[in-house]
C-alpha positions as CSV (number, residue, x, y, z in Angstrom):
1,X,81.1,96.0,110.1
2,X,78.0,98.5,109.2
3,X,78.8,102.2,109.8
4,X,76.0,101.6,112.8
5,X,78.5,99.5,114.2
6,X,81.4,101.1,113.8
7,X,79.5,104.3,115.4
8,X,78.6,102.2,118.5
9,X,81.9,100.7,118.8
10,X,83.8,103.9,118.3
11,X,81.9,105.3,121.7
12,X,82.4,102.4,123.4
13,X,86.3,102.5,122.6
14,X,86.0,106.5,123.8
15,X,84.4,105.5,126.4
16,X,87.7,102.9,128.1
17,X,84.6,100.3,127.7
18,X,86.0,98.4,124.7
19,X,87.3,94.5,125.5
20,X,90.6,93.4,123.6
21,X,88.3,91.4,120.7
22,X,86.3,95.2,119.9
23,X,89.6,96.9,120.0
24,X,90.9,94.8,117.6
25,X,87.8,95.2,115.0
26,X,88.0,98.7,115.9
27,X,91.2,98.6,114.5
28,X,91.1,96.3,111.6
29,X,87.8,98.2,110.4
30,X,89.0,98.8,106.1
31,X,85.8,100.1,104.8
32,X,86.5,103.8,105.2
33,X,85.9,107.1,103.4
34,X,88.3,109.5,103.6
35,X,88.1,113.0,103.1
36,X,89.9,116.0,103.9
37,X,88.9,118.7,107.2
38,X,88.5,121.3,105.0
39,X,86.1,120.0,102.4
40,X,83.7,119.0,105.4
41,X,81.6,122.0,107.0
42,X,82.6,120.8,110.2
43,X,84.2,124.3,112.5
44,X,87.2,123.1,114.0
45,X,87.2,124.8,117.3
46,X,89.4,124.4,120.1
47,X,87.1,121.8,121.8
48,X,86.9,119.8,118.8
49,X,90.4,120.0,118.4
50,X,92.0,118.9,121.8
51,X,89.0,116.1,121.5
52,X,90.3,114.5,118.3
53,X,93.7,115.2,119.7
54,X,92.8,113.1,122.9
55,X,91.2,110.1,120.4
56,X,94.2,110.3,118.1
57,X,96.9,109.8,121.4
58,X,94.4,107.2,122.8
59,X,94.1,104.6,119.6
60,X,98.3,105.1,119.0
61,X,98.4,103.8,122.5
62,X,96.5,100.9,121.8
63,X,98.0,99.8,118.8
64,X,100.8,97.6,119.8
65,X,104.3,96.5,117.9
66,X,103.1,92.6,117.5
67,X,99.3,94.0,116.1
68,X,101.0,96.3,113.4
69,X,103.5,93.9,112.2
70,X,100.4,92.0,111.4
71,X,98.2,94.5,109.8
72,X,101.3,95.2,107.8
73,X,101.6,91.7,106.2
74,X,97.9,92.4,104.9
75,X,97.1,93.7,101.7
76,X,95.5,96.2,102.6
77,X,96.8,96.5,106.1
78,X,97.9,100.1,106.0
79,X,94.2,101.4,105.9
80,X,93.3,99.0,109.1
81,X,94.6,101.5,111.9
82,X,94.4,104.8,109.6
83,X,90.9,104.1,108.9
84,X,90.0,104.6,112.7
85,X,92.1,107.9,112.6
86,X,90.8,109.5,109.1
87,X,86.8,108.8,110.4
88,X,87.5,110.4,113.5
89,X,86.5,113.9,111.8
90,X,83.5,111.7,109.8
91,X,82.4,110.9,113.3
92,X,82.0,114.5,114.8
93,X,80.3,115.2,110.9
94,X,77.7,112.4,111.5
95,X,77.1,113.3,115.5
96,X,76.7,117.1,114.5
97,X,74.9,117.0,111.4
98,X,72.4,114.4,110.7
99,X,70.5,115.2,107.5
100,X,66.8,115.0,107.2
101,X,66.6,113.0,103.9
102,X,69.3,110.9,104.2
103,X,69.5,107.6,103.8
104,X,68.8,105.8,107.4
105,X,65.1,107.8,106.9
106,X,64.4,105.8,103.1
107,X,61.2,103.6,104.1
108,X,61.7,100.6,106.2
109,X,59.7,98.3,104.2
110,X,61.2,98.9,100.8
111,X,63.4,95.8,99.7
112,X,67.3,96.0,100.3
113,X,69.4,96.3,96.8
114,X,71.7,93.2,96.8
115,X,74.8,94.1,95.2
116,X,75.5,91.7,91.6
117,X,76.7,88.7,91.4
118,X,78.0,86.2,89.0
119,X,76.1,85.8,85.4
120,X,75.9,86.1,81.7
121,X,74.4,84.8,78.7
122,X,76.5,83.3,76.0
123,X,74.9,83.6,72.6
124,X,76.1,81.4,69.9
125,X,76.7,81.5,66.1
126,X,73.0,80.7,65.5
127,X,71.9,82.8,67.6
128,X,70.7,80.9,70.5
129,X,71.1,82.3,74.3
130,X,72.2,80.5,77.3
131,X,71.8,81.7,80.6
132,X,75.1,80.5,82.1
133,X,74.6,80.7,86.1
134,X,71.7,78.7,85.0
135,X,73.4,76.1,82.8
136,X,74.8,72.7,84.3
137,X,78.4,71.8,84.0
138,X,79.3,70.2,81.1
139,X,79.2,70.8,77.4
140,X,77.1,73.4,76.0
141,X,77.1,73.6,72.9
142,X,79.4,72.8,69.7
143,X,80.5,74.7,67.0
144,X,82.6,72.2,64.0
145,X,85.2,70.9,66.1
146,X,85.0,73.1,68.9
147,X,83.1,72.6,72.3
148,X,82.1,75.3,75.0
149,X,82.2,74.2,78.1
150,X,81.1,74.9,81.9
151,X,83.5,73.7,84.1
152,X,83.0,73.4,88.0
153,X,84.1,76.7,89.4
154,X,81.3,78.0,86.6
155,X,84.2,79.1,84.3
156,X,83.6,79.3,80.6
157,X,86.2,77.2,78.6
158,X,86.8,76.4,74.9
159,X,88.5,73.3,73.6
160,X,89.0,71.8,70.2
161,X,89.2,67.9,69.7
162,X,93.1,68.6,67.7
163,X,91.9,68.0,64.4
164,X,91.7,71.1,61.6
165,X,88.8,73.5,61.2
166,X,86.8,73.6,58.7
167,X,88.0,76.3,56.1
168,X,85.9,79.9,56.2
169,X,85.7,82.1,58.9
170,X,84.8,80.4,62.5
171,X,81.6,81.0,63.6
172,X,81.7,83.9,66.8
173,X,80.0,83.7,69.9
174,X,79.4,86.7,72.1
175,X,79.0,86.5,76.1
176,X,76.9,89.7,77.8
177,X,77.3,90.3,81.2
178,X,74.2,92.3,82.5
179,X,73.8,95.1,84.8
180,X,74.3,94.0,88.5
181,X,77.0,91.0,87.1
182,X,80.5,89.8,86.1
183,X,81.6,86.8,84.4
184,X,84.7,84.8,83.6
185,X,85.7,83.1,80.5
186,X,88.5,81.2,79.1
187,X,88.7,82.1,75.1
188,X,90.1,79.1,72.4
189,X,93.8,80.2,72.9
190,X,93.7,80.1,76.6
191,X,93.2,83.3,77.2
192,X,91.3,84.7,80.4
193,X,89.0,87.3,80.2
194,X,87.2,88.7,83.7
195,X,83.7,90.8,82.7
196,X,82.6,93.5,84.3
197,X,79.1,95.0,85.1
198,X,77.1,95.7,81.6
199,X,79.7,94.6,79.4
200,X,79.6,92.6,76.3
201,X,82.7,90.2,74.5
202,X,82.5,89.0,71.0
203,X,85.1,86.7,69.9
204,X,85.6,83.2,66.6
205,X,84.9,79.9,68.7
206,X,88.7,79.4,67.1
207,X,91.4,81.6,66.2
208,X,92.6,80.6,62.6
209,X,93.8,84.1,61.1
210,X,96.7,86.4,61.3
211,X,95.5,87.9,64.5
212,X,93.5,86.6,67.6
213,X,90.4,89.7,67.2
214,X,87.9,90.3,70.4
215,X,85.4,92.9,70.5
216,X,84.8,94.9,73.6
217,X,82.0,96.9,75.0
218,X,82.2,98.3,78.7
219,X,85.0,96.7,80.9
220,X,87.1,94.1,81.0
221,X,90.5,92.5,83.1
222,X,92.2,90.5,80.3
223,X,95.2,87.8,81.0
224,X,96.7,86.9,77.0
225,X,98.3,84.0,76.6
226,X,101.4,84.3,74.6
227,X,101.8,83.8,70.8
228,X,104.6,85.8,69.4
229,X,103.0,84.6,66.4
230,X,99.4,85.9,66.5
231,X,98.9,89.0,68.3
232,X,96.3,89.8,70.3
233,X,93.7,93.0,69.9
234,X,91.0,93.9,71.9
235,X,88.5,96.6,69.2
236,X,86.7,98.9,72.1
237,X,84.7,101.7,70.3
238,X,87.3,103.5,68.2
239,X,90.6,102.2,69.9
240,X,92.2,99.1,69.6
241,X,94.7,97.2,72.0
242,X,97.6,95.3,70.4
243,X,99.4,92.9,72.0
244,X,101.3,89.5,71.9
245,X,100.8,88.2,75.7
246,X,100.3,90.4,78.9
247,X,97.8,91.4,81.5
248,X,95.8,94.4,80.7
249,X,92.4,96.2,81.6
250,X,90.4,98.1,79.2
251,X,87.3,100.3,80.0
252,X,85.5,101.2,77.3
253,X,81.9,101.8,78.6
254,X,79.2,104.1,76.3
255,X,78.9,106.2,79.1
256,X,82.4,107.2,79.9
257,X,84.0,109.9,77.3
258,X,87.1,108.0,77.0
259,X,88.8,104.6,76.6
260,X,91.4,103.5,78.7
261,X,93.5,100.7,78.7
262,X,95.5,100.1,81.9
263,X,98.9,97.5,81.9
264,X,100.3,95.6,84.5
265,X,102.6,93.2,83.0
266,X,104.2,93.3,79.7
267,X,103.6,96.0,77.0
268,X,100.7,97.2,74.7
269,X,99.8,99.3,72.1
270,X,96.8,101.8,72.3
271,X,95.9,103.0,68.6
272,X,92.8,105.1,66.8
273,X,92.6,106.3,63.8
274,X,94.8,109.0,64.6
275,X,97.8,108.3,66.5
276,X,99.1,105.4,68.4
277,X,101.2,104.9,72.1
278,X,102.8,102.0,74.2
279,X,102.4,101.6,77.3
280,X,104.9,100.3,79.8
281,X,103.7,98.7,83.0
282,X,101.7,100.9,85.8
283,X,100.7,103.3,83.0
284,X,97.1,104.2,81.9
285,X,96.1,104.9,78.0
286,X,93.7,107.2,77.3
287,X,92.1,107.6,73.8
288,X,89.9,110.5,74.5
289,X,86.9,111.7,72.1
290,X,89.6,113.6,70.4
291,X,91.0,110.7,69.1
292,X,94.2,112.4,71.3
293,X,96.1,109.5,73.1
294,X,97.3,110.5,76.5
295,X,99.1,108.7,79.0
296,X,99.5,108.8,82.8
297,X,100.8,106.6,85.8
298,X,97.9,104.8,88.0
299,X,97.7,103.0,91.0
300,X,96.7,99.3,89.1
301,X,95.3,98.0,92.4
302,X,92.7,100.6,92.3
303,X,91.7,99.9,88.1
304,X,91.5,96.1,89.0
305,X,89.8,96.1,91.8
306,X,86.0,95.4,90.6
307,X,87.8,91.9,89.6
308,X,88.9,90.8,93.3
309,X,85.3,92.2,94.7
310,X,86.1,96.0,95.6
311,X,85.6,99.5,95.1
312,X,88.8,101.6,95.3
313,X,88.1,105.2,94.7
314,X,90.8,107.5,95.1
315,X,89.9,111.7,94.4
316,X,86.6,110.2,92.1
317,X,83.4,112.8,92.1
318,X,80.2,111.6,92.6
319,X,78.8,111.1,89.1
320,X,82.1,108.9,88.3
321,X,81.5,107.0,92.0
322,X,77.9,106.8,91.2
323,X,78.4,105.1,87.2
324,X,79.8,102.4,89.2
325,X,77.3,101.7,92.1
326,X,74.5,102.2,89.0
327,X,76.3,98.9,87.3
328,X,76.8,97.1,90.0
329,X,74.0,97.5,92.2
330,X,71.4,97.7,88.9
331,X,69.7,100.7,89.9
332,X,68.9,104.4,88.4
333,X,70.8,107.4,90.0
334,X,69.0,110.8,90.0
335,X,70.4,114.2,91.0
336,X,68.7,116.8,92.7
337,X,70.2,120.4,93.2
338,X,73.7,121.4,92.4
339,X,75.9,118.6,93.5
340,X,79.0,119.1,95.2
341,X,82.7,119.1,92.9
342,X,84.3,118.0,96.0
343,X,85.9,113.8,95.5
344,X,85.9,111.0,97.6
345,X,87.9,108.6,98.5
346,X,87.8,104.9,100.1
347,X,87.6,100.8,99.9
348,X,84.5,99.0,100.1
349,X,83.8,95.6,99.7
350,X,81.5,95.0,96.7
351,X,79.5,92.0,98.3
352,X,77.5,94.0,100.9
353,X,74.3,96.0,101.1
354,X,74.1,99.4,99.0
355,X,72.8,101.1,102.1
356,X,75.9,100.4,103.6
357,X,78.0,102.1,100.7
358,X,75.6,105.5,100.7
359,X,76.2,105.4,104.5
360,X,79.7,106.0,104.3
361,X,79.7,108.3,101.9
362,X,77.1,110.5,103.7
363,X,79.7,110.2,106.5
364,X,81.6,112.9,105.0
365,X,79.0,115.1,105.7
366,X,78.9,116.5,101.8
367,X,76.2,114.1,100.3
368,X,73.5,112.6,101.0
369,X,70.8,110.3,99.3
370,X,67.5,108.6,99.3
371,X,66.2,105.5,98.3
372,X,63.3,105.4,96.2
373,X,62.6,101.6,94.9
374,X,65.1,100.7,92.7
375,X,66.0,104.8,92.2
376,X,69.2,106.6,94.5
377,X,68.7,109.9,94.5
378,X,71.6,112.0,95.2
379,X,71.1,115.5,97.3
380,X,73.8,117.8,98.8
């Protein structure tokens, strides 16, 4: 539902005009931003008190035992009905205050920004490139006795025909996921690695030494198969990630200070060349530019997100919301003027127009933005 929509069907649903089928979009509407009353520079007066009083008794009415036992059972079912209550105050924001620049007034004709999808180019040991959204199921290429394939669902797998490899260090292939992409792959040992936006894996065509060794630049949601007997480690710009077989996230883009590498099952080690931590499941390591190691507990559905097709943001600023919408969306972000300190907060699918993402955001009342091209610039 596009924040046009919602608008129109929120006045209908003041207005007693709603049928059952618009109350129940109204209701199951997950693509809010939240923010709090007193970041907005909405006055609170009595009127526009009792009025969001009278909206907030209304849609507790309507929501019935049997339609929040559903929304329960979702995933994300708690933010169905709250999202109707937290963009109530967006609502009085975006009827009050409509900015001159925002947004809705970029020119009509200019080309809507798509958000990414899936592709990468894999370049072999000799230095070859294949564009794999392009390539054809099938084998690819092979390396001695290894073969790269493409399998149907577009995955990236490795196999080896079971006989020895050749003695001397196995040739490495690296996969780059652009700006505007992701990418899957399944490495020689099984492992499965899920790319983010401008990121880059190297990694041997076969792991034959005391370790299985990856290289990592930006992002990346990995799933290690187990081998007490060969550990894994991700090297990311200064940091490494140890393990022997768990699921772990590392971010490790040029344009973030620090690394981080997130768990969600089983244990890892974050190390520089200064000091060293593990990390128990839930918890976030962060190797700053320091080379300090700090640790903290994080909501893992938000750091995994990108992976299932979402943005999560949860108290982010705008230059930190913005780094991500830049990947994803492939476009240049400009500022202009001194830009708010205040954070945001909200889900939004990551398959849907960028104009739809800016909109919500400008709901809040404390950004706005224009489209220029391929440019967002970003005004208070």
């Amino acid at each position: 539902m596009t924040t046009e929509e919602y608008i129109k069907l929120y006045e209908k649903f003041n207005a007693g005009q709603c049928t059952p089928e618009e109350e129940k979009r109204l209701m199951e509407f997950e693509d809010d931003f939240r923010f709090h009353e007193t970041e907005s520079n909405l006055p609170l007066n009595t009127e526009n008190r009792q009025k969001r009083s009278a909206i907030y008794a209304r849609i507790r009415a309507t929501l019935n035992p049997k339609a929040q036992n559903r929304n329960y059972r979702r995933m994300w079912g708690w933010a169905a009905a709250a999202a109707v209550i937290l963009l109530v105050s967006a609502i009085f924001i975006f009827q009050a205050k409509q900015p001159q620049n925002n947004i809705a007034a970029s020119k009509p004709h200019v080309k809507p920004i798509k958000p990414g999808r899936n592709t990468a180019i894999l370049t072999l040991a000799n230095g070859s490139n294949i564009t794999l959204d392009d390539a054809k199921n099938g084998v690819l290429a092979k390396s001695g006795k290894t073969s790269v394939k493409k399998l149907t669902n577009g995955l990236i797998a490795y196999s080896n025909d079971g006989s020895a490899q050749p003695a001397g260090e196995p040739a490495k292939n690296v996969v780059t996921v652009p700006r505007g992409g992701k990418y899957s792959i399944q490495l020689p040992d099984g492992t499965m690695v899920w790319l983010n936006s401008s990121s880059s894996l190297s990694y041997p065509v076969a792991f034959t030494g005391a370790d299985r060794s990856v290289t990592l630049t930006g992002e990346a949601y990995f799933e290690v198969t187990k081998n007490k007997h060969l550990p894994f480690i991700v090297h990311a710009n200064g940091a490494d990630v140890k393990v022997l077989g768990t699921h772990f996230n590392v971010t490790a883009y040029e344009d973030e200070k620090d690394i981080k590498a997130t768990l969600l099952e089983g244990s890892v080690s974050l190390s520089n060349n200064k000091t060293s931590t593990l990390l128990i499941p839930g918890q976030q390591g962060i190797a700053g530019p320091d080379q300090q190691i700090t640790t903290k507990t994080v909501n893992v559905n938000q750091v995994i997100a990108w992976k299932t097709g979402y943005f999560i943001f949860r108290d982010d600023d705008i230059q930190s919301i913005m780094r991500k919408i830049s990947r994803w969306y492939d476009v240049e972000v400009e500022y202009q003027g001194n830009i708010t300190r205040k954070t945001f907060g909200g889900i939004y699918s990551m398959n849907k127009d960028i104009n739809e993402l800016l909109k919500g955001l400008e709901l809040t009342g404390l950004i706005h933005f224009k489209i220029e091209e391929r440019r967002i610039i970003v005004m208070n």
